[in-house]
KOLVO-153204 format. One record per residue (C-alpha): residue number from 1; residue in one letter; chain; x, z, y. Coordinates in pm, whole numbers. Each point is the difference from the previous one (the first is absolute). Layout:
BEGIN
+-----+------+-----+--------+--------+--------+
| seq | type | mol |      X |      Z |      Y |
+-----+------+-----+--------+--------+--------+
| NUM |    A |   A |      X |      Z |      Y |
...
+-----+------+-----+--------+--------+--------+
//
This chain:
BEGIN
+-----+------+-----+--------+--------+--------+
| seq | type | mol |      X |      Z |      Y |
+-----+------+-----+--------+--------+--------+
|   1 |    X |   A |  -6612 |  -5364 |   2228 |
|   2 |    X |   A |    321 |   -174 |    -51 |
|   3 |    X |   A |    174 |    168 |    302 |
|   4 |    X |   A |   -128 |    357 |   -159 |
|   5 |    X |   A |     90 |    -61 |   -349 |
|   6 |    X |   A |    354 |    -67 |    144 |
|   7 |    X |   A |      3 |    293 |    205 |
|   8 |    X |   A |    -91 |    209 |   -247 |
|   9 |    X |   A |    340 |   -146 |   -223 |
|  10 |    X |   A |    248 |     61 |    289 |
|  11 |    X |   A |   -158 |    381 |     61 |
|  12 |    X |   A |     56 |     23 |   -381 |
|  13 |    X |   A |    331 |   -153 |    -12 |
|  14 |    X |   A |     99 |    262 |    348 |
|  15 |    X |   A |    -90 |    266 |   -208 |
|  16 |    X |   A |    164 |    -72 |   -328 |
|  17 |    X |   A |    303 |    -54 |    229 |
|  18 |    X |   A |    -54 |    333 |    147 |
|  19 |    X |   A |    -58 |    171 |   -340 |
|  20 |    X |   A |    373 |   -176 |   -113 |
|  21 |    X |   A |    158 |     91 |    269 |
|  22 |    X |   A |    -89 |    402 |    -27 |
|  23 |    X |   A |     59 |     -5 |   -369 |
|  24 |    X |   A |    329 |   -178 |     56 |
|  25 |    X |   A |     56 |    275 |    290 |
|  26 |    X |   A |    -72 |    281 |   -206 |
|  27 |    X |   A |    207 |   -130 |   -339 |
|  28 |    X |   A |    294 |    -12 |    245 |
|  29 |    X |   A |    -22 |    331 |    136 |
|  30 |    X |   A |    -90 |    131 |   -339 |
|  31 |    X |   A |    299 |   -116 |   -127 |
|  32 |    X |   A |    224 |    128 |    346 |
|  33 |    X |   A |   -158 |    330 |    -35 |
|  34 |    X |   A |     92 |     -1 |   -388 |
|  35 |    X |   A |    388 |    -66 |     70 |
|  36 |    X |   A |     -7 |    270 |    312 |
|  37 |    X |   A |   -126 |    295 |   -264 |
|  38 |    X |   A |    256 |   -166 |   -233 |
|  39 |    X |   A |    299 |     25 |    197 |
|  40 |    X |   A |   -125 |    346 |    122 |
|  41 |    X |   A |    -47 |     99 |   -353 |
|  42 |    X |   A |    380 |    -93 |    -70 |
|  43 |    X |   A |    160 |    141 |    324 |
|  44 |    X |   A |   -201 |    342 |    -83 |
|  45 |    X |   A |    134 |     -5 |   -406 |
|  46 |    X |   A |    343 |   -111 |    136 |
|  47 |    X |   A |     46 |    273 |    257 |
|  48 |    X |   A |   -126 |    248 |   -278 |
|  49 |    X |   A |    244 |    -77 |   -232 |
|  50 |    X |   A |    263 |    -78 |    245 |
|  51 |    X |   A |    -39 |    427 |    131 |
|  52 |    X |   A |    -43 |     87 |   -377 |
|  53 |    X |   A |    332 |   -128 |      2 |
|  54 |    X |   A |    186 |    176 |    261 |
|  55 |    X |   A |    -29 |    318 |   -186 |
|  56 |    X |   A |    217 |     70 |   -280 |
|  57 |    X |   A |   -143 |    132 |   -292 |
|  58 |    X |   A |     52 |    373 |   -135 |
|  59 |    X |   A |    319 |     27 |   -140 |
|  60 |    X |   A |   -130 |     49 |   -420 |
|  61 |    X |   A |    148 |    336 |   -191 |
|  62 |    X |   A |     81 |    -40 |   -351 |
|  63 |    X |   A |     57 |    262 |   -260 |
|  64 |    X |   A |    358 |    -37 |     -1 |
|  65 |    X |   A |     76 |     50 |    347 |
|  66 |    X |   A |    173 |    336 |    141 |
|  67 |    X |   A |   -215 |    212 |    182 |
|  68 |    X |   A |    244 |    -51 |    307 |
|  69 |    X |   A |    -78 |   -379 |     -7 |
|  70 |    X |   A |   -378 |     15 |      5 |
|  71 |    X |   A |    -84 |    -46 |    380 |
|  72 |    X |   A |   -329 |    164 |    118 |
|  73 |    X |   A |   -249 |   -235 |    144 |
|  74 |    X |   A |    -86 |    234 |    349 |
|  75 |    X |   A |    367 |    147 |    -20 |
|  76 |    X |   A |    174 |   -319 |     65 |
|  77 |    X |   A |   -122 |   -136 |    318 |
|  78 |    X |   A |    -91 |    330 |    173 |
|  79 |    X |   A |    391 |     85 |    -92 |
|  80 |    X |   A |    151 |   -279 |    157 |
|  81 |    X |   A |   -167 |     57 |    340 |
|  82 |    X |   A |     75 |    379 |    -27 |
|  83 |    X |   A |    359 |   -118 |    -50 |
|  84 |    X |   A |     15 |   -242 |    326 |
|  85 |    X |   A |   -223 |    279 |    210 |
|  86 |    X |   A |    210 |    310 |   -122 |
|  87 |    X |   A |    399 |    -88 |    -84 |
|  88 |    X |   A |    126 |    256 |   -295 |
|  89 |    X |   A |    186 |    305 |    189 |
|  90 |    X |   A |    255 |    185 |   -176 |
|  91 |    X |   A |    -65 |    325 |   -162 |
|  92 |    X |   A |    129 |    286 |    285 |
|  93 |    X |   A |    103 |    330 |    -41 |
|  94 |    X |   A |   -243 |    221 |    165 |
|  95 |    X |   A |    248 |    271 |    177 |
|  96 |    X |   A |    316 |   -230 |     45 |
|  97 |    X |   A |   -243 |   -355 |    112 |
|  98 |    X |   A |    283 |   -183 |   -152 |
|  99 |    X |   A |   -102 |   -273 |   -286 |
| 100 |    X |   A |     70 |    117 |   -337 |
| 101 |    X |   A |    143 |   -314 |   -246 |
| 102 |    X |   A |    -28 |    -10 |   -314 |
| 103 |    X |   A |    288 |    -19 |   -221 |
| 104 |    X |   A |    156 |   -333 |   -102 |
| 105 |    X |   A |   -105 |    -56 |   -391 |
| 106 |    X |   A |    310 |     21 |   -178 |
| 107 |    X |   A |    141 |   -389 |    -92 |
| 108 |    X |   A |    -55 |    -12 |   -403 |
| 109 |    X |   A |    330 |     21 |   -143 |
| 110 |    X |   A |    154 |   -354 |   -124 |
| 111 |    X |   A |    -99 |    -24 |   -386 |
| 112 |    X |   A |    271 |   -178 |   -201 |
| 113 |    X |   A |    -56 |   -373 |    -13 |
| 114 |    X |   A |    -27 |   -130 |   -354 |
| 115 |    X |   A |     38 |   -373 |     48 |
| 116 |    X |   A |    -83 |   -194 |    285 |
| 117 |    X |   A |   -290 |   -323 |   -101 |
| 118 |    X |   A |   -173 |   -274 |    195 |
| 119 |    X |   A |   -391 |    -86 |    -18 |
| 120 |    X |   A |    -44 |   -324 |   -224 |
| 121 |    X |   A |   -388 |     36 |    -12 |
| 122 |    X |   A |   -106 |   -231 |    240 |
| 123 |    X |   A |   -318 |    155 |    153 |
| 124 |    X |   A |    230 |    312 |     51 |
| 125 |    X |   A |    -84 |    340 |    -90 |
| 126 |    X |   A |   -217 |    321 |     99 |
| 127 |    X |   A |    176 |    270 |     58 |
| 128 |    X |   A |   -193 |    329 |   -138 |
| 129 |    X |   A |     35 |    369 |     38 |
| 130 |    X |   A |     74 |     70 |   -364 |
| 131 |    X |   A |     95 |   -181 |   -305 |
| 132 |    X |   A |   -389 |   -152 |   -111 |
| 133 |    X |   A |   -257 |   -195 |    123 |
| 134 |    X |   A |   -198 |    304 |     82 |
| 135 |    X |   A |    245 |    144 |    283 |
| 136 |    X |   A |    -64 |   -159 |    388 |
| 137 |    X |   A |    117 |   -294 |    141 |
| 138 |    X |   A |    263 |     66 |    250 |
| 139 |    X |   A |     90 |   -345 |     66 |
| 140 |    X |   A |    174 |   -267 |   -164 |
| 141 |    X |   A |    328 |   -180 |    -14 |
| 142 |    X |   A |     76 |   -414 |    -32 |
| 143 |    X |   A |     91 |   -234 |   -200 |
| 144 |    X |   A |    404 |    -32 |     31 |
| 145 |    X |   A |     13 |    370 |    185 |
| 146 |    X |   A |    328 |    198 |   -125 |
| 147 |    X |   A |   -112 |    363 |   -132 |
| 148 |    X |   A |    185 |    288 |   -167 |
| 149 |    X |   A |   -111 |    154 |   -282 |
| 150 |    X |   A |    -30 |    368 |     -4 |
| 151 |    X |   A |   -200 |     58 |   -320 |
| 152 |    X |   A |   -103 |   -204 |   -316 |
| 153 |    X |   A |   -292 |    218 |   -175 |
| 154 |    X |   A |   -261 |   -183 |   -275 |
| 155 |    X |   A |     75 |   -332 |    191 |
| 156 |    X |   A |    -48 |     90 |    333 |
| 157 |    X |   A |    306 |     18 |    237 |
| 158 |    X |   A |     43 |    218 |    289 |
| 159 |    X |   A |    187 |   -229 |    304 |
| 160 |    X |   A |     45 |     23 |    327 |
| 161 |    X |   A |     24 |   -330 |    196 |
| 162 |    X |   A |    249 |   -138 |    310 |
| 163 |    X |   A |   -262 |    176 |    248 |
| 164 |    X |   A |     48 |    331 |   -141 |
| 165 |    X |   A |   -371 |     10 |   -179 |
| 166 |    X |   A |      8 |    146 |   -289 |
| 167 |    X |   A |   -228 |     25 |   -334 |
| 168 |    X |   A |    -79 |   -147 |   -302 |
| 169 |    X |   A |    -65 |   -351 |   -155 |
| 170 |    X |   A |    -90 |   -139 |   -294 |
| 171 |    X |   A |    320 |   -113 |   -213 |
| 172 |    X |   A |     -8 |   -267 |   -276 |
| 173 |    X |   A |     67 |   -373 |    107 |
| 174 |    X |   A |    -69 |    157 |    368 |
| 175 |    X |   A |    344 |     63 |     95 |
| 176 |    X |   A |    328 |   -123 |    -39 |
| 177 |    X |   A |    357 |    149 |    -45 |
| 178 |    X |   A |    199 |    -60 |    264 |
| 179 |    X |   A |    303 |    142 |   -105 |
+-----+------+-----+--------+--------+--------+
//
């Protein structure tokens, strides 16, 4: 009896071995299998926002921008391959076959320079279209740049800077007499 009694305790002690060992084998793979659909999980979120990325966003339109300036969202890419495809040809006349030019615009005549001044705003300035915060941008002009004044009208100034571009900018503390 004694020889079964032990029997039965190392057949018991096999199998609670046994039972360990799978639930040791399963918690392992469990826990492989959970850091495999985690690492997917961040390669498929990081590839989605990586080509989410690669496309620029629309360009926005705002109520104040010129008609001329407001891109249209087909228009813009289907141009620019038309344009590599199909070069611009000059206009022809149709009995001679000889291109026809247009005219060269007229250069605007020199206005009289009232004083010459220097940017002392250190961000710089925009350069607008009219004398107001309401016209266009056109561009802007740096701190230091040398400008001629054209114009003075309700405390805008109409310049034109060493680079020939010409509008107008706020006045105050903006500019400086140069001479």
């Amino acid at each position: 009896m004694g020889y079964n009694l032990l029997e039965k305790q190392v057949r018991g002690a096999k199998v609670a071995v046994k039972q360990f060992a799978v639930g040791l084998t399963k918690f392992v793979l469990g826990v492989f299998l959970a850091l495999v659909v985690i690492g997917l999980a961040g390669v498929s979120v990081t590839k989605y926002f990586l080509t989410r990325l690669t496309y620029l966003p629309e360009r926005p339109v705002y109520s104040n921008d010129s008609p001329s300036e407001a891109p249209t969202a087909a228009a813009a890419p289907d141009a620019a391959d038309t344009a590599e495809a199909n070069p611009p040809q000059p206009f022809t006349d149709a009995a001679s076959a000889t291109p026809v030019t247009e005219p060269e615009p007229e250069p605007e005549p020199q206005a009289d320079v009232l004083y010459e001044a220097t940017v002392v705003q250190a961000i710089g300035l925009l350069v607008r279209s009219g004398p107001g915060a309401e016209h266009g941008q056109l561009g802007g002009v740096d701190f230091q740049d040398q400008l001629e004044v054209l114009e003075e009208s309700n405390g805008w100034l109409r310049v034109r800077s060493d680079n020939g571009q010409a509008g107008w900018v706020k006045g105050g503390g903006n500019v400086q007499r140069s001479n």
